[in-house]
DRENNU-496659 format. One record per residue: x, y, z of N, C-alpha, C, CB in turn. Coordinates in steps of 0.1 Angstrom, whole numbers, plus 2048, in hexadecimal, padded with zeros to 3 digits. Each point is the difference from the previous one (the first is absolute). Glycine has a CB too. Layout:
BEGIN
XYZXYZXYZXYZ...
This chain:
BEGIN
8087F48007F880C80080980C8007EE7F480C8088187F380D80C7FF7F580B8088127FA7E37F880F8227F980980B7F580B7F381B7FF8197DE80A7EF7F58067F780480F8057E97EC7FE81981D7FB7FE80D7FF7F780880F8017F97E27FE80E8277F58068068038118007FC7E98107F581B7F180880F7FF7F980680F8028067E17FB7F18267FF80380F80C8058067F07EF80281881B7FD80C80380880180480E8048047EC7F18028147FA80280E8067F580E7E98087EE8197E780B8067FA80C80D8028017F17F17FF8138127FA81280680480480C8058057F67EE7EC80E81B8048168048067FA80E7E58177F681C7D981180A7FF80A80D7FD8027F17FF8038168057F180D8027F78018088038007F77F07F581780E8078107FB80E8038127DE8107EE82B7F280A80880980A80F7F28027E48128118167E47EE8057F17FF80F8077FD7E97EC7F582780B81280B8017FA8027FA7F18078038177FC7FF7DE8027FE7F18067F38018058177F68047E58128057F38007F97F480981680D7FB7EA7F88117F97F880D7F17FF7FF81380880F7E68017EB7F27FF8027FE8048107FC7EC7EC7F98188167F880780D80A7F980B7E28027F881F8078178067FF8097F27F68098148197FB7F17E480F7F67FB80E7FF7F27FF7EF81480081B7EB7F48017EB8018067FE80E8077F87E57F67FC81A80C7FE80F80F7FA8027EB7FD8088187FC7E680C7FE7F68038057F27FF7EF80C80A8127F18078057EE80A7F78017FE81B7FC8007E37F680A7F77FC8058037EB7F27EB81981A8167E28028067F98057EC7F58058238117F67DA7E27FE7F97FA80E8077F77E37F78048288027FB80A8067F47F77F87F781E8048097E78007E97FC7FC7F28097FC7FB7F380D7FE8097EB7F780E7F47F88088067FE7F77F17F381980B8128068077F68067FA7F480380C8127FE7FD7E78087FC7F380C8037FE7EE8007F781C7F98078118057F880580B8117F98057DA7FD7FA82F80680880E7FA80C8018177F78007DD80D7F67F680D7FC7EE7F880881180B7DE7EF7FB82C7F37FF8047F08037F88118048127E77F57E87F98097F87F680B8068047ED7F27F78218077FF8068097F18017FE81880A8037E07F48027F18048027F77F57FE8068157F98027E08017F87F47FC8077F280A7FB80C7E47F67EB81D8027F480C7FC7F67F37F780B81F8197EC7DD7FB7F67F57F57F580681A8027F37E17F88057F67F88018037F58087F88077EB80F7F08168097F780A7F880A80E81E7F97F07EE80C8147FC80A80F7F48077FC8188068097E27FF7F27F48048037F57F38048078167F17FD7E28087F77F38088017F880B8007FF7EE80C8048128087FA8107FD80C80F8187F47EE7E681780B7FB80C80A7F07FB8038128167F37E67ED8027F37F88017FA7F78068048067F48067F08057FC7F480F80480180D8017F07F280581680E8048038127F180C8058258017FC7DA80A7FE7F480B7FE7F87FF8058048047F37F47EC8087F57F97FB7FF7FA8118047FB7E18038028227FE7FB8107FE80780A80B7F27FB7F681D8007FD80D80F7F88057FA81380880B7E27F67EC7F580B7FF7F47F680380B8137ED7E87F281A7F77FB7FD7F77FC7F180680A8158028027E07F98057F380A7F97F87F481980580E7DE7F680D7FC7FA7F78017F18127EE8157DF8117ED7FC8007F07F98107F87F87E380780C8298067FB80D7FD80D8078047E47FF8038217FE7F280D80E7FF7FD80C7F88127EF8017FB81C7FF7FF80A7F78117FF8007E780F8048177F47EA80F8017FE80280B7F88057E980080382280480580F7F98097FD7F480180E8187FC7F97D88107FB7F97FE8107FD8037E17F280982380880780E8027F88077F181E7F780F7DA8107EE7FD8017F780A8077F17EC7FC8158238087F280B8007F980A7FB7F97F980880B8017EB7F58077F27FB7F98047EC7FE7E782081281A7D97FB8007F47FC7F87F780A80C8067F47EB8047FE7EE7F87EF8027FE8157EC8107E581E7FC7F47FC8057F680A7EF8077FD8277FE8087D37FA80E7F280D7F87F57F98228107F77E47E68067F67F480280F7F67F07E180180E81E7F28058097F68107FD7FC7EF81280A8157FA7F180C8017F980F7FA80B7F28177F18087F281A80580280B8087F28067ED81380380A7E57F98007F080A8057FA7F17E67FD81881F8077DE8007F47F48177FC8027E18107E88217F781E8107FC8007FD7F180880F81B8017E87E68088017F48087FF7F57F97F880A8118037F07E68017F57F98098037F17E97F780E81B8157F18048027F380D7F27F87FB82080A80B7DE80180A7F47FC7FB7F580A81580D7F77E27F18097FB7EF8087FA7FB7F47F980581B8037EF7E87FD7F87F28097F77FA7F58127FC8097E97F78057F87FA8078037F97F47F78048178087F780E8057F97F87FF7F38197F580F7EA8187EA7FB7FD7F180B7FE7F97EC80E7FE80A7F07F680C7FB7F180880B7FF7F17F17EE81C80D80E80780A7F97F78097F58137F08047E98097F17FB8027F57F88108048017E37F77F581A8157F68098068098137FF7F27E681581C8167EB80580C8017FC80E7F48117EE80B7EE8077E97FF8067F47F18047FF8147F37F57E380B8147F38017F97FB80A80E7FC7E57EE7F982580C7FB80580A7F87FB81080280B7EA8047FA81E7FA7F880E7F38037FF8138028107E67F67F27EF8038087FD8098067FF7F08047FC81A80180080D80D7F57F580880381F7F38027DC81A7F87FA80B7F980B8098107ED7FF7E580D8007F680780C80880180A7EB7F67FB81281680C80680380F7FE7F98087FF8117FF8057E880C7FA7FB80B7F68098088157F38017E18047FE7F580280E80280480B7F77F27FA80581580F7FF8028098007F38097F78147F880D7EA8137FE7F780A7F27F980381280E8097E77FF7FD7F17FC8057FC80F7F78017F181F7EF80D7E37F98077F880380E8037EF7EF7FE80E8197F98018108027F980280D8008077E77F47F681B7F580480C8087FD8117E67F77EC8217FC8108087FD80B80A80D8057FE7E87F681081780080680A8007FD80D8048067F27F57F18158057FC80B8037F780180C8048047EA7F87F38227F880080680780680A7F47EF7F680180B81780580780B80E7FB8067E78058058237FF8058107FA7FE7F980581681B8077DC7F17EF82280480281280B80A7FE7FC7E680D8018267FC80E80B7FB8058018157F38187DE81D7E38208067FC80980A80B8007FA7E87FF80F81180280D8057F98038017F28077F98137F28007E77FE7FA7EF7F18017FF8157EE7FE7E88117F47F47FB7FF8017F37FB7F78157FF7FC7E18068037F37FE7F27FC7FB8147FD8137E77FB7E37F47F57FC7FF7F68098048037EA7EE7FB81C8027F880A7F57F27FB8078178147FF7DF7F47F97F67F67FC7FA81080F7FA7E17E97F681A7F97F88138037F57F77E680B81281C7E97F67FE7F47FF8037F580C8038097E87FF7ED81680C7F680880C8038067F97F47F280D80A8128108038058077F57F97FC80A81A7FB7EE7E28077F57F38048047F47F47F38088028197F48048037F680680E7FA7F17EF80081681180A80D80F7FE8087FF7F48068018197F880A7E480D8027F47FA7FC7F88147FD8097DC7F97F27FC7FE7F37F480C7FF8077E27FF7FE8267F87F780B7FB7F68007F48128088097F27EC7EF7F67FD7FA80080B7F67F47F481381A80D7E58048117FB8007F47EF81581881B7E67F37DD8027FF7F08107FD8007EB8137F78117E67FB8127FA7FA7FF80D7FA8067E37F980C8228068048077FA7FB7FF7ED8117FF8187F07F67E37F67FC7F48017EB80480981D7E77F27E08097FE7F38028127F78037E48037F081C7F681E80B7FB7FC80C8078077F47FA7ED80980D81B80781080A7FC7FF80C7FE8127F28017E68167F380280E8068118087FC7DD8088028267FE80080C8078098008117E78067EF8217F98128037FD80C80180E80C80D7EA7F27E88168137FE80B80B8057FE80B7EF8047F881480981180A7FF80A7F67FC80F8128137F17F67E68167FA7FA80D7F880C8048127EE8097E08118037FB80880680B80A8087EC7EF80081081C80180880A8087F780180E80B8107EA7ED7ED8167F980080D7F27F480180881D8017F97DF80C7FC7F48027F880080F8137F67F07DF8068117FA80180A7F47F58018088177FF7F77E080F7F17FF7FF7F480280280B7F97FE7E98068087F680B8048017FE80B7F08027F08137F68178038028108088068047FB7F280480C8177F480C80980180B7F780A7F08187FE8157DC80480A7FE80A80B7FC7FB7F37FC80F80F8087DE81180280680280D7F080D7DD8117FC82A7ED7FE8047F280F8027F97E880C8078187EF7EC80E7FE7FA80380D7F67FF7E380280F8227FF7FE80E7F88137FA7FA7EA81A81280F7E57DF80C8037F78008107FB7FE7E57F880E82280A80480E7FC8057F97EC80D80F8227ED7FD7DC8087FC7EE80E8028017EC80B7F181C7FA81E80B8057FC8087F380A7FA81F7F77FF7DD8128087FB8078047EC7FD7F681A8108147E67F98067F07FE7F97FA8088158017FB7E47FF8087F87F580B7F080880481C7F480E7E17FC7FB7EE8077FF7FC8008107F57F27E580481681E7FF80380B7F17F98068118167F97F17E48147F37F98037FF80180F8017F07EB7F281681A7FB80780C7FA7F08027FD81F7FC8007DF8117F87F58058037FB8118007FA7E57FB7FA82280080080A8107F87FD7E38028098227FC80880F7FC8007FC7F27FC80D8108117ED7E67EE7FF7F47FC7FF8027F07F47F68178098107E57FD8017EE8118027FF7E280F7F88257FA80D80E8027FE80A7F18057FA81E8048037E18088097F28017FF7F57F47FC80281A7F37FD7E27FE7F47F680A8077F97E77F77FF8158147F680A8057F380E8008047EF8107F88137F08158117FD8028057F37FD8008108137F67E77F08047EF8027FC7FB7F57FD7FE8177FF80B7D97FB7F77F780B8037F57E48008088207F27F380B8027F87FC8047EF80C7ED8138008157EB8018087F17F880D8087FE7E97E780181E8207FC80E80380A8088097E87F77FD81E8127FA80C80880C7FA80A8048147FC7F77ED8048167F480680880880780D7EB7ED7F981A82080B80080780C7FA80880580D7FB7FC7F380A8137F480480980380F7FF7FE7EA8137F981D7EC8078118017F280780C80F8067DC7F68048227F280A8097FC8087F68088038197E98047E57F98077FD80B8128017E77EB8078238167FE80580C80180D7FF7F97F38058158127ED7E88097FA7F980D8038037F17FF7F181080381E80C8008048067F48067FA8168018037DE7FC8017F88097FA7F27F57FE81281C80F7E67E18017F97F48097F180F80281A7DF7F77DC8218057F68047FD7F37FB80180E80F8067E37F07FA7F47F87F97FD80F8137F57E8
């Protein structure tokens, strides 16, 4: 399944004021999720699919709501608008053409589509620190947006949620577009689990972020 679009933003006004990285203060743990690294480069704003699932299932066991989430994606992601704009992104993906093709005029390809529908996009946004498209579903099904292929044969690969909640509000996860790791508010048992669950590098910090311990 894939999460659905809402333009109820209204449930995210207990965000407003929230720190960009940590999400709302008054938890009673933080805990800071590094992100894969690659070549010794942390990636920055995105939780690959692996760990975002491995975060999840851990998630999934401190909320009452594990099947009424909301997930924020950044509405700045240039993957998410199609036109001219978005056509470098698949410009060399595909299938190696013939030589021959050199000599003969190229095709002019349709632009890529938009992600989700215009009405989406332009709708109402959770405006944080960013503004964000806010979608509900499962906590199973994070990160599947359910977003248009770039064309046939292109799928579209959209970036992990930047913000993550369920309706019982008890714990909330905040990826920064800028930062290496993801920030997750919750009770100290949601943090011990995430400490003790492997393939997840996980250390303890405070809401004031002066105070970083494993």
């Amino acid at each position: 399944m894939t999460l659905r679009p809402v333009s109820e933003v209204a449930a995210g006004d207990w965000l407003r004021g929230a720190d960009p990285c940590l999400g709302p203060s008054g938890f009673e743990a933080y805990a800071r999720l590094l992100h894969h690294a690659d070549d010794g480069w942390r990636q920055e704003g995105h939780v690959e699919e692996e760990l975002l699932r491995r975060l999840c299932d851990v998630l999934a066991q401190h909320t009452t709501t594990p099947d009424d989430c909301r997930f924020g994606l950044w509405d700045g992601y240039g993957e998410l608008h199609g036109g001219d704009a978005a056509g470098f992104l698949v410009a060399f993906s595909g299938p190696m053409r013939w030589p021959g093709r050199i000599f003969r005029p190229e095709r002019k390809q349709p632009p890529p589509p938009p992600a989700f529908p215009q009405d989406v996009l332009d709708g109402p946004k959770l405006a944080l620190d960013h503004d964000y498209l806010l979608f509900a579903g499962p906590l199973a099904d994070a990160g599947r947006w359910g977003a248009a292929p770039y064309a046939p044969g292109h799928p579209r690969d959209v970036n992990s949620p930047n913000l993550i909640w369920p309706a019982d509000h008890a714990w909330t996860v905040t990826t920064n577009i800028d930062s290496e790791w993801t920030g997750v508010g919750g009770t100290a048992r949601l943090v011990e689990d995430l400490l003790a669950t492997p393939g997840l590098e996980v250390v303890r910090t405070r809401h004031d972020h002066r105070e970083e311990t494993r």
